[in-house]
PASEBA-1860 file (N, C-alpha, C; in nm, 3 decimals):
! residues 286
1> XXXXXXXX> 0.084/-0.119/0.000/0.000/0.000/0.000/0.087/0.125/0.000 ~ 0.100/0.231/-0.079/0.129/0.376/-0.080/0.030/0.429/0.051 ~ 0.133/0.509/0.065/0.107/0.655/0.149/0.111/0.791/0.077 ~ -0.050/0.829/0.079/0.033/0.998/0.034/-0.073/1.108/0.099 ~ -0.009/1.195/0.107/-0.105/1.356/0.121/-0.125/1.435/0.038 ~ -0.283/1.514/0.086/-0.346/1.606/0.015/-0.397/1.726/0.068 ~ -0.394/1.836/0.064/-0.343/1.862/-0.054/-0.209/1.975/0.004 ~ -0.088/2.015/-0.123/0.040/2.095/-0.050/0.013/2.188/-0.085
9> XXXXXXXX> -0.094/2.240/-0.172/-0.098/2.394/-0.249/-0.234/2.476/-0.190 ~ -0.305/2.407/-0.055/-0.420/2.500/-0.039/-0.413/2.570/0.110 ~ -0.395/2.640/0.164/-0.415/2.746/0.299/-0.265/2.739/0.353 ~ -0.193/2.693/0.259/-0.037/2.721/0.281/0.028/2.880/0.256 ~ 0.120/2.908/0.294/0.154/3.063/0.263/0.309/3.104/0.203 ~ 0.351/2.998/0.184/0.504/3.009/0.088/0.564/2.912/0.033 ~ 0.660/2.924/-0.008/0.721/2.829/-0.083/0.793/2.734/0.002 ~ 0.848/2.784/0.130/0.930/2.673/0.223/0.805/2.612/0.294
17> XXXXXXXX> 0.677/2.665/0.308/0.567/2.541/0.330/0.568/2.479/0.244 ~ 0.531/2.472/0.125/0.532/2.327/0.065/0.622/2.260/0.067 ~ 0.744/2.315/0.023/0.861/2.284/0.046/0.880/2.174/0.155 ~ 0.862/2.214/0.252/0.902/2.142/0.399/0.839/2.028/0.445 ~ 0.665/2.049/0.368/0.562/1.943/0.394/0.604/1.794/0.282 ~ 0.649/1.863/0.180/0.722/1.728/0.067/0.837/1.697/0.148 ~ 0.910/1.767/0.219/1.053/1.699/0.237/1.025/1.579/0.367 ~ 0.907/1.651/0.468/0.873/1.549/0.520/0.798/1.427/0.497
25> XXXXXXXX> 0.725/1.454/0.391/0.675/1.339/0.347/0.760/1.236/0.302 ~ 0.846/1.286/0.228/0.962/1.181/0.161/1.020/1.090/0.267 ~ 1.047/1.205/0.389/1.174/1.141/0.476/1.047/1.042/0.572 ~ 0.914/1.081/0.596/0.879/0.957/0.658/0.827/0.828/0.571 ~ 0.860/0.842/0.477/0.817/0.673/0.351/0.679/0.704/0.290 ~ 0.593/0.870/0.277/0.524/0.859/0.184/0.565/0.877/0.053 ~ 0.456/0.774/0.004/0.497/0.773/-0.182/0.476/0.903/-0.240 ~ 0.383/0.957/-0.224/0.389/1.090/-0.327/0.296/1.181/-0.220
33> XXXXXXXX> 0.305/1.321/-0.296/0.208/1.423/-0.234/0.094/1.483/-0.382 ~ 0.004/1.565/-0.331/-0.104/1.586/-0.413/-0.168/1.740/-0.411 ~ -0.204/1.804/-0.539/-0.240/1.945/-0.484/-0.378/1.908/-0.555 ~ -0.483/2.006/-0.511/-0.641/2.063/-0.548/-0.625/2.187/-0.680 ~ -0.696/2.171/-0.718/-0.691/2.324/-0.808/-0.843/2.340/-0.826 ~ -0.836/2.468/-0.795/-0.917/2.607/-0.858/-0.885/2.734/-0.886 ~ -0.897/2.782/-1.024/-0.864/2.898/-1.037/-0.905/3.026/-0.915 ~ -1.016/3.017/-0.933/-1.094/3.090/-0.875/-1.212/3.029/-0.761
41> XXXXXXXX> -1.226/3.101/-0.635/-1.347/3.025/-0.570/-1.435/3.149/-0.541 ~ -1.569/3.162/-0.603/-1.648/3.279/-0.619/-1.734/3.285/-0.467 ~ -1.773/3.411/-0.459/-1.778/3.486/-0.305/-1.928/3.368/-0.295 ~ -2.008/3.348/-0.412/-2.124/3.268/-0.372/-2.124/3.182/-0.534 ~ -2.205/3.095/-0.533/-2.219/2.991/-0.650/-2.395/2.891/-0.619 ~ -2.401/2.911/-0.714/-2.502/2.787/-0.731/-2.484/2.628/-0.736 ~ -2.328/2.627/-0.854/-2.310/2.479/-0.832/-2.299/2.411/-0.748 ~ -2.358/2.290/-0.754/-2.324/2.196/-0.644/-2.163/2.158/-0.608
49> XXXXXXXX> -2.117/2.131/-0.545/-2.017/2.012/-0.469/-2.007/1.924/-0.507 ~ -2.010/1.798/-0.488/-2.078/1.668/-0.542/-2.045/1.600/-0.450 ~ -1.907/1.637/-0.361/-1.877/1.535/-0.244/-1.894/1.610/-0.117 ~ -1.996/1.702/-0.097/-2.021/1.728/0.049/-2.147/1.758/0.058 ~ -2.206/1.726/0.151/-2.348/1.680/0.199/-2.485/1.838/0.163 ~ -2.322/1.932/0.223/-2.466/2.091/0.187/-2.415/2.128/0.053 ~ -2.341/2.066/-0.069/-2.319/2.097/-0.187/-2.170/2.239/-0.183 ~ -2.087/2.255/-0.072/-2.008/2.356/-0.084/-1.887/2.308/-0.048
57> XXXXXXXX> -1.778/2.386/-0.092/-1.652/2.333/-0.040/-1.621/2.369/0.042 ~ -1.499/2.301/0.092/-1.421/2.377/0.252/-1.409/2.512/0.281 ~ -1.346/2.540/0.169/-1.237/2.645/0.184/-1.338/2.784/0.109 ~ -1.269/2.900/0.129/-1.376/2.990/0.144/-1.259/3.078/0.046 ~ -1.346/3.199/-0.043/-1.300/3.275/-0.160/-1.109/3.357/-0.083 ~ -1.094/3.334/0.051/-0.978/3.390/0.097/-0.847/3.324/0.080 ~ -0.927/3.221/0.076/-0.840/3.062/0.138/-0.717/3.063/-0.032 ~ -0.557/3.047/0.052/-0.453/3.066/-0.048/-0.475/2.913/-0.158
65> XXXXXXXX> -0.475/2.949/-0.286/-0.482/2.796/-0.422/-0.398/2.777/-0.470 ~ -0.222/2.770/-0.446/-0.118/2.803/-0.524/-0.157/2.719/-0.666 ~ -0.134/2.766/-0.779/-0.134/2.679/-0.910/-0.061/2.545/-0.879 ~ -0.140/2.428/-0.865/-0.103/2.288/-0.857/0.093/2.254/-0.981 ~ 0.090/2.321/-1.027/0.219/2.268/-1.124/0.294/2.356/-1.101 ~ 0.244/2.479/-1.033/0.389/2.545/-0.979/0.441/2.523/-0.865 ~ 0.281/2.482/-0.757/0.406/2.382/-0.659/0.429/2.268/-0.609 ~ 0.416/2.183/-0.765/0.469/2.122/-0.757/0.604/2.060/-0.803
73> XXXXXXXX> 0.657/2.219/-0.892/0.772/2.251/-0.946/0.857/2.284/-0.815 ~ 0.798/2.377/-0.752/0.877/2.382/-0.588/0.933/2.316/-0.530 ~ 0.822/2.190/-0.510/0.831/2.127/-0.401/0.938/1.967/-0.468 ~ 0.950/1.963/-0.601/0.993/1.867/-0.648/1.176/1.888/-0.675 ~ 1.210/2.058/-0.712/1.337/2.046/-0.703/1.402/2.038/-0.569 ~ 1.277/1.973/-0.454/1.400/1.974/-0.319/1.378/1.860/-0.236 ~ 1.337/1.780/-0.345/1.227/1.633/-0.304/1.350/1.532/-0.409 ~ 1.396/1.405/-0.406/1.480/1.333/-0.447/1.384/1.182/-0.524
81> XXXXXXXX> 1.296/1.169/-0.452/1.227/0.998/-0.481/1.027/1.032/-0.482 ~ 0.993/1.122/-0.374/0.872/1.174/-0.397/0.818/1.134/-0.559 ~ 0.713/1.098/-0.510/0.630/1.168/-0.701/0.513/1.249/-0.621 ~ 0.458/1.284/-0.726/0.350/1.411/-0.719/0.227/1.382/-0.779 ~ 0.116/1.381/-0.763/0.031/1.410/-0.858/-0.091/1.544/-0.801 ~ -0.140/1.569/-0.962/-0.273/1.634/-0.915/-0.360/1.605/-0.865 ~ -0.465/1.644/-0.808/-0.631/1.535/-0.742/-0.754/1.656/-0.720 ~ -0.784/1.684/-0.824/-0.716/1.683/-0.974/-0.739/1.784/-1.038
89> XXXXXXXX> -0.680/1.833/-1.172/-0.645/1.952/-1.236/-0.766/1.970/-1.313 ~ -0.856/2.037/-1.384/-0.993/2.043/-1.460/-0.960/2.055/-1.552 ~ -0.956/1.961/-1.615/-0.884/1.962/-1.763/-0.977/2.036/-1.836 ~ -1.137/2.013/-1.861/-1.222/2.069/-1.947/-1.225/2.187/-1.956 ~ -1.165/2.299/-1.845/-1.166/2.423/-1.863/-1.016/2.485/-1.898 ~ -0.893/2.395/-1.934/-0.786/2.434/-1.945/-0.806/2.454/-2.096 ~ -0.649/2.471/-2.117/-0.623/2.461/-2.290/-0.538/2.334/-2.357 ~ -0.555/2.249/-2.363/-0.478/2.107/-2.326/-0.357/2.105/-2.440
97> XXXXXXXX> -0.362/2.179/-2.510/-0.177/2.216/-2.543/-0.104/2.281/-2.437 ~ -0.158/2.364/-2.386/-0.084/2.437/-2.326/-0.059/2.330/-2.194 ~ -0.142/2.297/-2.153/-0.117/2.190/-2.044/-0.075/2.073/-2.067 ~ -0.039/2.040/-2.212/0.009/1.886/-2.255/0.168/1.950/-2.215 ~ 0.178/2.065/-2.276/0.339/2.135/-2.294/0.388/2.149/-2.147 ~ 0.328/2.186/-1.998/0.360/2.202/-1.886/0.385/2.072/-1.841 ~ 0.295/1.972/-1.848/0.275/1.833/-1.800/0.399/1.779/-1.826 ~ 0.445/1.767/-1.985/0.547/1.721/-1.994/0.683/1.785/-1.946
105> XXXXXXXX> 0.693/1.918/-1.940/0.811/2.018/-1.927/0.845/1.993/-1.775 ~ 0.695/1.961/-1.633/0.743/1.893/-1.537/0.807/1.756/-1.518 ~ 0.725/1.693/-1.620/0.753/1.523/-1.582/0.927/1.520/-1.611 ~ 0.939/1.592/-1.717/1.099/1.580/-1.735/1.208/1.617/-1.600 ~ 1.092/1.719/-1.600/1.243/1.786/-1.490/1.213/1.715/-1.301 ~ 1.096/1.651/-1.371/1.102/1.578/-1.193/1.163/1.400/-1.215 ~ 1.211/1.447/-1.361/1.276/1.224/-1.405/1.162/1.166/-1.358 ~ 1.044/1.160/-1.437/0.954/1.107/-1.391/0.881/1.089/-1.355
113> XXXXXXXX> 0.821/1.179/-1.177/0.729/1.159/-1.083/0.639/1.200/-1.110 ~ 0.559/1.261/-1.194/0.446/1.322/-1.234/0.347/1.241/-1.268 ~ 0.223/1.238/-1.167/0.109/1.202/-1.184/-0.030/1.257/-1.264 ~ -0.041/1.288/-1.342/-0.102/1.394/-1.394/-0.284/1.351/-1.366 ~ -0.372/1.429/-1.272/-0.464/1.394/-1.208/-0.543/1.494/-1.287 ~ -0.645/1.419/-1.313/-0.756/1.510/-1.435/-0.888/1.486/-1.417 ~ -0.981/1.592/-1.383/-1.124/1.613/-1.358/-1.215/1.671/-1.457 ~ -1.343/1.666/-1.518/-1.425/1.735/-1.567/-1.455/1.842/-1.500
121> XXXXXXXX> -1.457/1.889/-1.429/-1.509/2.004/-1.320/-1.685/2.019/-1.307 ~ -1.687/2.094/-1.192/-1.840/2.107/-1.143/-1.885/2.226/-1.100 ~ -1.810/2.360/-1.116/-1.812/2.463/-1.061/-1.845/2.573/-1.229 ~ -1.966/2.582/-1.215/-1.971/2.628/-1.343/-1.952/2.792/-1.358 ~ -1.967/2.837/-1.246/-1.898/3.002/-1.218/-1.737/2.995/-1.305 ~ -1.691/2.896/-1.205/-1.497/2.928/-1.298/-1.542/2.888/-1.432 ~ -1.604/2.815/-1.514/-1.609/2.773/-1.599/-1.621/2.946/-1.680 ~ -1.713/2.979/-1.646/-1.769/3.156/-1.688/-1.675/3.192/-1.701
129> XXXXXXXX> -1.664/3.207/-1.576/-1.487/3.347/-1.536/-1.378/3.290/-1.627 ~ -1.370/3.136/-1.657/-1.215/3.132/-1.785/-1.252/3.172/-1.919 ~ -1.413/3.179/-1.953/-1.451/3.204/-2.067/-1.470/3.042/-2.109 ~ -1.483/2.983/-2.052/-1.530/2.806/-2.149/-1.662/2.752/-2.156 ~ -1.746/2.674/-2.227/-1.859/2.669/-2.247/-1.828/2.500/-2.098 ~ -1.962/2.548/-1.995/-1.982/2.426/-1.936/-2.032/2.320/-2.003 ~ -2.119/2.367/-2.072/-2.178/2.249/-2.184/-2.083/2.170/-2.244 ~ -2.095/2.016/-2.273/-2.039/1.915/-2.323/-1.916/1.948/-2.287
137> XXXXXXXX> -1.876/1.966/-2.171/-1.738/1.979/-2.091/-1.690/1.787/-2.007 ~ -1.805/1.708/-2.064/-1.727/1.573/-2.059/-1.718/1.511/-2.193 ~ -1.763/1.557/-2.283/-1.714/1.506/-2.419/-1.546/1.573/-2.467 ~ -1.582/1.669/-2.435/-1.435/1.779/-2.483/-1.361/1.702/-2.357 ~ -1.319/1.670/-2.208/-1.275/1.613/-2.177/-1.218/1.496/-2.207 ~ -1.267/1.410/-2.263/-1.235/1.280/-2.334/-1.173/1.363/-2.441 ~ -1.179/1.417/-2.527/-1.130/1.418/-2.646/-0.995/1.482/-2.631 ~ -0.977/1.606/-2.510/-0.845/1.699/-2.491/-0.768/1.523/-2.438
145> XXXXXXXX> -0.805/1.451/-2.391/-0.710/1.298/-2.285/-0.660/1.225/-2.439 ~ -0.734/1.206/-2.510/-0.700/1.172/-2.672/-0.585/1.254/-2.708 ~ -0.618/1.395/-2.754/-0.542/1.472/-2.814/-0.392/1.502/-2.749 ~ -0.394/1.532/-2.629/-0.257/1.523/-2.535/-0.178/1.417/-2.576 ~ -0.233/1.312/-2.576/-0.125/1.192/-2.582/-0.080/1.160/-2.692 ~ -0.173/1.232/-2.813/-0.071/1.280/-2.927/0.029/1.349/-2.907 ~ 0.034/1.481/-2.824/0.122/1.520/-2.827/0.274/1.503/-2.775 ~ 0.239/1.422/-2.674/0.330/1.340/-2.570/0.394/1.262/-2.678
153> XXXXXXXX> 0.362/1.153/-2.809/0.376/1.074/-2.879/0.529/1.089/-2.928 ~ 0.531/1.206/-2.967/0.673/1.252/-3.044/0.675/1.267/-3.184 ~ 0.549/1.168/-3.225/0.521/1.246/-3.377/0.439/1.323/-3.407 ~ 0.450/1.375/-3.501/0.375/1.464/-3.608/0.204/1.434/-3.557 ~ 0.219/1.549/-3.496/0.041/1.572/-3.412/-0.066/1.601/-3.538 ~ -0.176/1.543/-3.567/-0.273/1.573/-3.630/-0.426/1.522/-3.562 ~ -0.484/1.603/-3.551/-0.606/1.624/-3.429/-0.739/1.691/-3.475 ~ -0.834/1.629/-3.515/-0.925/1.685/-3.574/-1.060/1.652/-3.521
161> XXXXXXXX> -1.145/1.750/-3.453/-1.285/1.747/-3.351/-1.336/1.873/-3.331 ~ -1.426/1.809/-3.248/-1.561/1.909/-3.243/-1.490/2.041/-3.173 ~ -1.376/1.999/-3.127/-1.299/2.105/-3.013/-1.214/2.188/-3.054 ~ -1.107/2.057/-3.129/-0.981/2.157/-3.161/-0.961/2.086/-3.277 ~ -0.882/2.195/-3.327/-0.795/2.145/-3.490/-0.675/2.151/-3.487 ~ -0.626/2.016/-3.494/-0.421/2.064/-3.432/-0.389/2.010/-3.598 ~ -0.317/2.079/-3.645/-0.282/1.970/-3.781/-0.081/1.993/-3.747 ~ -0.012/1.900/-3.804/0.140/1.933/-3.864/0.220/2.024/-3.749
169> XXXXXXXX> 0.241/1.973/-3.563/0.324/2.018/-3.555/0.361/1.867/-3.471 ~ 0.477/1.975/-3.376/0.551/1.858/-3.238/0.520/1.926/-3.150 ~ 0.534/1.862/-3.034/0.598/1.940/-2.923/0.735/1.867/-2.799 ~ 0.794/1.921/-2.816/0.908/1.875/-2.712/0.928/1.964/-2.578 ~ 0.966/1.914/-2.472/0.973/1.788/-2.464/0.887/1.673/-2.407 ~ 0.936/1.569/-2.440/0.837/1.426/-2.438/0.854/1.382/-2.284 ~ 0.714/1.364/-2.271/0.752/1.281/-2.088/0.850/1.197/-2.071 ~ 0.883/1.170/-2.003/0.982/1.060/-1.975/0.917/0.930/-2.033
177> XXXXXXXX> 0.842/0.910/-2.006/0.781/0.788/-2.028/0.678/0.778/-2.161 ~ 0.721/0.927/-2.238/0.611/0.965/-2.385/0.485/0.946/-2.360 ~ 0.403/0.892/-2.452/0.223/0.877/-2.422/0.201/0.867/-2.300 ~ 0.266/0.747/-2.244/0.195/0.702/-2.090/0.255/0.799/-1.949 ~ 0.265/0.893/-2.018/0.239/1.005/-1.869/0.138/0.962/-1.775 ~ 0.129/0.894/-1.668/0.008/0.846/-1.616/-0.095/0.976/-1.586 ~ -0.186/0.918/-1.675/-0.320/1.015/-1.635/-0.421/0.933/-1.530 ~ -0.461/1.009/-1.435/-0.519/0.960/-1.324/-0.686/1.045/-1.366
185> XXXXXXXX> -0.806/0.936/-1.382/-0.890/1.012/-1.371/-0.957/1.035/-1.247 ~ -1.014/1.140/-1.232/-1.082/1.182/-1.058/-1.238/1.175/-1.103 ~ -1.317/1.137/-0.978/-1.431/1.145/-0.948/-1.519/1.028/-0.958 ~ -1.591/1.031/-0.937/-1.740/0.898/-0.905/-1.830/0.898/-0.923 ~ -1.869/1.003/-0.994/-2.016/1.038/-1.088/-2.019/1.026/-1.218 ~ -2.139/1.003/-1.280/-2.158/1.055/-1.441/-2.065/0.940/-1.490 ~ -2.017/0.953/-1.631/-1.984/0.824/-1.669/-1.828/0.803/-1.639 ~ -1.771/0.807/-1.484/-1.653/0.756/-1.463/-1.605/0.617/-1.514
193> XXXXXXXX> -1.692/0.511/-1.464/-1.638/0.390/-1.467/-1.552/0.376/-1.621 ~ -1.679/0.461/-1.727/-1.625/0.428/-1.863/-1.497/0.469/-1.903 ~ -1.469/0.603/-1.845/-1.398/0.679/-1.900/-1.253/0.627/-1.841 ~ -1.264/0.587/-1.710/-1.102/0.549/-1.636/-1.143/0.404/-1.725 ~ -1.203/0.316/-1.753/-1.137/0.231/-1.821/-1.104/0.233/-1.954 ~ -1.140/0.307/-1.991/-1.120/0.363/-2.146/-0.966/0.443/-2.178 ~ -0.972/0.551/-2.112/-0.862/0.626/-2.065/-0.770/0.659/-1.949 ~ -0.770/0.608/-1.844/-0.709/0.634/-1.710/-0.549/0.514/-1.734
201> XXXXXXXX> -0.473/0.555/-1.644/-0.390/0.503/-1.570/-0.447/0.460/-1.442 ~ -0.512/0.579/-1.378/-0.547/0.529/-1.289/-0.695/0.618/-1.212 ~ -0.751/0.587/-1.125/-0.885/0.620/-1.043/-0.817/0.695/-0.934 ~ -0.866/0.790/-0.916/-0.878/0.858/-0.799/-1.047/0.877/-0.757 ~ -1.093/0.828/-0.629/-1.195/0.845/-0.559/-1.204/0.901/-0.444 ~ -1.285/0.992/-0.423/-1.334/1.061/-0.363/-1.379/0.980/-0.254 ~ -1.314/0.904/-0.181/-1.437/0.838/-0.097/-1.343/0.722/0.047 ~ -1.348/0.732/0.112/-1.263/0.639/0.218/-1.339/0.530/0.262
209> XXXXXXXX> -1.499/0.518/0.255/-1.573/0.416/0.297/-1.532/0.305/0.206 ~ -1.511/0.190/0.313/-1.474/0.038/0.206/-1.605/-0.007/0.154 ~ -1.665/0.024/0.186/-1.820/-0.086/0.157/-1.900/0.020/0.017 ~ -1.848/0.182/-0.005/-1.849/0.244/-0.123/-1.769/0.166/-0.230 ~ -1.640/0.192/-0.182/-1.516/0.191/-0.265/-1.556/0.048/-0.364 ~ -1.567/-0.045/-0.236/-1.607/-0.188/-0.305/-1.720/-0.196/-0.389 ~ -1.838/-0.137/-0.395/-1.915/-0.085/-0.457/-1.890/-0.035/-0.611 ~ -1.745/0.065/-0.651/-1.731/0.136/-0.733/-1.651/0.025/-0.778
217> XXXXXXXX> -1.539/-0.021/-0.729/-1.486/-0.069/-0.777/-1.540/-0.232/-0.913 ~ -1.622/-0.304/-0.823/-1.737/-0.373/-0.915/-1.791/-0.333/-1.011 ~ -1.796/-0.162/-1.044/-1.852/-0.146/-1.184/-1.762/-0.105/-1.232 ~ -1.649/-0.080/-1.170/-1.593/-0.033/-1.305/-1.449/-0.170/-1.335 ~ -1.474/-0.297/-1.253/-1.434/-0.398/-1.336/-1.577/-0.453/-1.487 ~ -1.691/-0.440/-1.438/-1.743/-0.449/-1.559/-1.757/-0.400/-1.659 ~ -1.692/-0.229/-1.601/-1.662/-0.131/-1.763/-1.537/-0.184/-1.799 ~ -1.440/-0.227/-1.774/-1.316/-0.271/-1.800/-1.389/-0.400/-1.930
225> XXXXXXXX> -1.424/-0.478/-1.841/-1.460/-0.598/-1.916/-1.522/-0.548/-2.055 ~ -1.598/-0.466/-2.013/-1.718/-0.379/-2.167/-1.614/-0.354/-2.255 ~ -1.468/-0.314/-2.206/-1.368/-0.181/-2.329/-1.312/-0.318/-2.313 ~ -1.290/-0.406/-2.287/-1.177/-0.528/-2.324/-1.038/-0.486/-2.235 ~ -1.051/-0.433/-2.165/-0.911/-0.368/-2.073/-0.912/-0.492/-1.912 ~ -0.736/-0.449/-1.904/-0.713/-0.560/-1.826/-0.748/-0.447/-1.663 ~ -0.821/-0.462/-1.556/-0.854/-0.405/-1.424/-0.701/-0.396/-1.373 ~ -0.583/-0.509/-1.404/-0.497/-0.522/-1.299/-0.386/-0.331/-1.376
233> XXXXXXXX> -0.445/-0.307/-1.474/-0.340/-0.171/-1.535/-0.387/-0.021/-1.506 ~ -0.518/-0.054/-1.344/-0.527/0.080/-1.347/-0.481/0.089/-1.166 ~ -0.417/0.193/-1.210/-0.404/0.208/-1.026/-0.496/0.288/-0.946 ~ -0.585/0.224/-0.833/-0.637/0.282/-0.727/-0.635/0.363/-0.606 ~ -0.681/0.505/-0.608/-0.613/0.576/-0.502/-0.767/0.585/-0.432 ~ -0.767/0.591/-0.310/-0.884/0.627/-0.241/-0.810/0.730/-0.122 ~ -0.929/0.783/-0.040/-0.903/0.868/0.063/-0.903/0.782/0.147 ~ -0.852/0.848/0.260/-0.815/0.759/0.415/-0.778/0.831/0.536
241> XXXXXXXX> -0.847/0.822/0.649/-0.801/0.929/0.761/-0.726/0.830/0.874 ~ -0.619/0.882/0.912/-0.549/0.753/1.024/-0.629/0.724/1.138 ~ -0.728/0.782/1.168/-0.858/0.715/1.247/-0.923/0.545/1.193 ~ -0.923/0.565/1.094/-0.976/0.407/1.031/-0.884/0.328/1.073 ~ -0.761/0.371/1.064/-0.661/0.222/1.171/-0.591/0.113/1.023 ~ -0.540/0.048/1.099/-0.461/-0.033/1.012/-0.548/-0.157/0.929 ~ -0.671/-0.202/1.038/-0.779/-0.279/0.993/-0.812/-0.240/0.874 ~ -0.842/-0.134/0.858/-0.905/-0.063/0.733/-0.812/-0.050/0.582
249> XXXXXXXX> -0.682/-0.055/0.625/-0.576/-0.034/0.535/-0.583/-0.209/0.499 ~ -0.597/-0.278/0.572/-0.561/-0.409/0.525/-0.691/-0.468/0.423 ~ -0.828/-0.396/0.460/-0.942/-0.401/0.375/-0.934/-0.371/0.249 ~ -0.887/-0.255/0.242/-0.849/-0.174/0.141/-0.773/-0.240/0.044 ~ -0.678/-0.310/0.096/-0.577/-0.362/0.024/-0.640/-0.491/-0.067 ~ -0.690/-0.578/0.055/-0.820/-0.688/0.016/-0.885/-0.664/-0.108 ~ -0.898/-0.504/-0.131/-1.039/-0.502/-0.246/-0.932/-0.405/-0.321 ~ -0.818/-0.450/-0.371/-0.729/-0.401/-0.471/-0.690/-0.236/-0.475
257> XXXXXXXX> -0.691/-0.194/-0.352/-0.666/-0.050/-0.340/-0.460/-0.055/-0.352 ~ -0.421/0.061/-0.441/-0.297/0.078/-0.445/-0.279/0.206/-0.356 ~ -0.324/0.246/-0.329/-0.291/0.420/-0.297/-0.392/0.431/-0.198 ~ -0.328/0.555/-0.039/-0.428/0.578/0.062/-0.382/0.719/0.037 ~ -0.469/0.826/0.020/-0.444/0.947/0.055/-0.522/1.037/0.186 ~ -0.393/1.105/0.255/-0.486/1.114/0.386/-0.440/1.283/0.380 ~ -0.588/1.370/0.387/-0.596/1.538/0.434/-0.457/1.564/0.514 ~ -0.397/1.681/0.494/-0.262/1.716/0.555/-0.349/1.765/0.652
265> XXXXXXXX> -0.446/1.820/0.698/-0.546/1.848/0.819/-0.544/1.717/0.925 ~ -0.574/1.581/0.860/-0.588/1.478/0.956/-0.494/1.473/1.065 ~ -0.387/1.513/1.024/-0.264/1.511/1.113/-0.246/1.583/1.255 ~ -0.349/1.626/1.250/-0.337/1.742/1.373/-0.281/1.913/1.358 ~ -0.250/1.968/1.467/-0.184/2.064/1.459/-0.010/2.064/1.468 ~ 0.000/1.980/1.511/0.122/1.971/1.505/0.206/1.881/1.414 ~ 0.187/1.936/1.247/0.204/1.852/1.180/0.336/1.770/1.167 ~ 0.425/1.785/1.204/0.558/1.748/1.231/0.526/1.599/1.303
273> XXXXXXXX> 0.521/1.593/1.438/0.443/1.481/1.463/0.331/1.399/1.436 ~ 0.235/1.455/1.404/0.173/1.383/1.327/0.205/1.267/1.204 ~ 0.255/1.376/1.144/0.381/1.302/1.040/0.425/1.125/1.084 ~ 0.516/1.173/1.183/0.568/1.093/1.250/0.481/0.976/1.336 ~ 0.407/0.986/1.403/0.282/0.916/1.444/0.230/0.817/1.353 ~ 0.210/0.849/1.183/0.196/0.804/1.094/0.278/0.720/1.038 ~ 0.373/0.767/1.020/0.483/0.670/1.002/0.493/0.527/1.100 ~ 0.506/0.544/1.204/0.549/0.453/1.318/0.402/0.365/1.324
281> XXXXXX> 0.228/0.435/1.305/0.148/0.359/1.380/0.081/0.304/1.192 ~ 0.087/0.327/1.151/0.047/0.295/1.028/0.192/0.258/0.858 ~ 0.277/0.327/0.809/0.334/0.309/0.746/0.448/0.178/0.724 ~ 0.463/0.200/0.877/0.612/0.080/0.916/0.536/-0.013/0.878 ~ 0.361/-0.077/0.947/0.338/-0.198/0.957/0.246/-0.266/0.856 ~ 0.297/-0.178/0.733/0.205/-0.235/0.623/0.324/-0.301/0.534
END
């Protein structure tokens, strides 16, 4: 089982915070760390949430969002074995050249560790404020996860849809690993199952309950089965608070979970120990 935290880029206030929160993560044996993104969080909204009960998020229009790829550019030139990913970046409202070109320009310079974590989004205010149509923002999703990995490819990009028209170029440079930059898809609504088996590396879920997880996980071995894809090539991240205990980690594991990600909040106030607490009552004995 991996260990990792979420998120390093939200109510932090500099660069030696993130900084310091990756270096500890590394040095106590978590596998990677994870940032949130929103451009913008508007003073009020209509959209729903989707994962909290009164439809709103935590964090409030004050609350600091550093851009997820800048720190995780930070936090990676002072990090040695860490990987990183997003959880996750809204791809449907980006520009996915421009973000195929960052994605890769990190993965290089971190040799590797780049998880690249990708959402449809649900906040249809930012959608406004970037200027992007919310409408068919999960079709254009699928199609920008297509088109990227042309570009990642190394050849001669030609891209033709309802979205974009790429004809006759390149772009360098190529992930380390070219196409298979692991793309992680996020979320548990609407047509996930299809889409992470269609396109994912891997699942990120929203969700720490085993008796959910096990739940999701069952359909989307039968979307696997539907696209002809093998279940054992996607990796599983779920949430996890060190309150659930080691019992829970061993459940988890039971029902093919690769990845526990636990709130840098769970830890207490004194995140230093906490840290450490973690390490010793959970990490050592898995």
């Amino acid at each position: 089982m991996k260990f990792s935290l979420i998120p390093i880029n939200v109510g932090v206030e500099s660069a030696e915070q993130i900084i310091g929160i990756a270096q500890l993560a590394e040095q106590q044996g978590l596998e990677s760390v994870w940032t949130f993104e929103h451009v913008i969080v508007p003073n009020d909204y209509e959209s729903k949430y989707p994962y909290s009960g009164d439809g709103k998020m935590a964090t409030t229009p004050e609350t600091n969002f550093f851009d997820p790829l800048i720190a995780i550019a930070a936090a990676a030139m002072h990090t040695k074995t860490l990987r990183f990913g997003t959880g996750v970046n809204i791809l449907s409202q980006a520009n996915p050249l421009y973000l195929a070109k960052q994605a890769a320009s990190l993965d290089v310079l971190t040799n590797g560790r780049l998880m690249l974590g990708l959402g449809i989004g649900w906040l249809r205010e930012e959608f406004d404020a970037m200027g992007v149509p919310f409408a068919k923002r999960g079709a254009r999703y699928d199609d920008y996860i297509t088109a990227m990995r042309k570009v990642w490819s190394g050849e001669t990009v030609s891209h033709q849809s309802e979205f974009l028209q790429w004809e006759n170029f390149k772009s360098f440079p190529l992930p380390v690993n070219k196409s298979k930059l692991p793309i992680v898809i996020g979320g548990a609504t609407g047509k996930v199952y299809q889409r992470v088996a269609r396109l994912g590396d891997g699942w990120y879920m929203p969700s720490s309950d085993a008796d959910d997880i096990s739940a999701h996980i069952a359909k989307l071995k039968l979307a696997c089965e539907q696209e002809g894809r093998a279940m054992d090539d996607i990796e599983l991240t779920v949430m996890f608070s060190p309150k659930q205990g080691l019992d829970q980690i061993k459940r988890l594991q039971d029902l093919g979970v690769h990845r526990v990600t636990l709130f840098t909040s769970s830890l207490g106030a004194n995140f230093v120990d906490g840290m450490a607490k973690l390490s010793e009552d959970l990490i050592s004995k898995v």
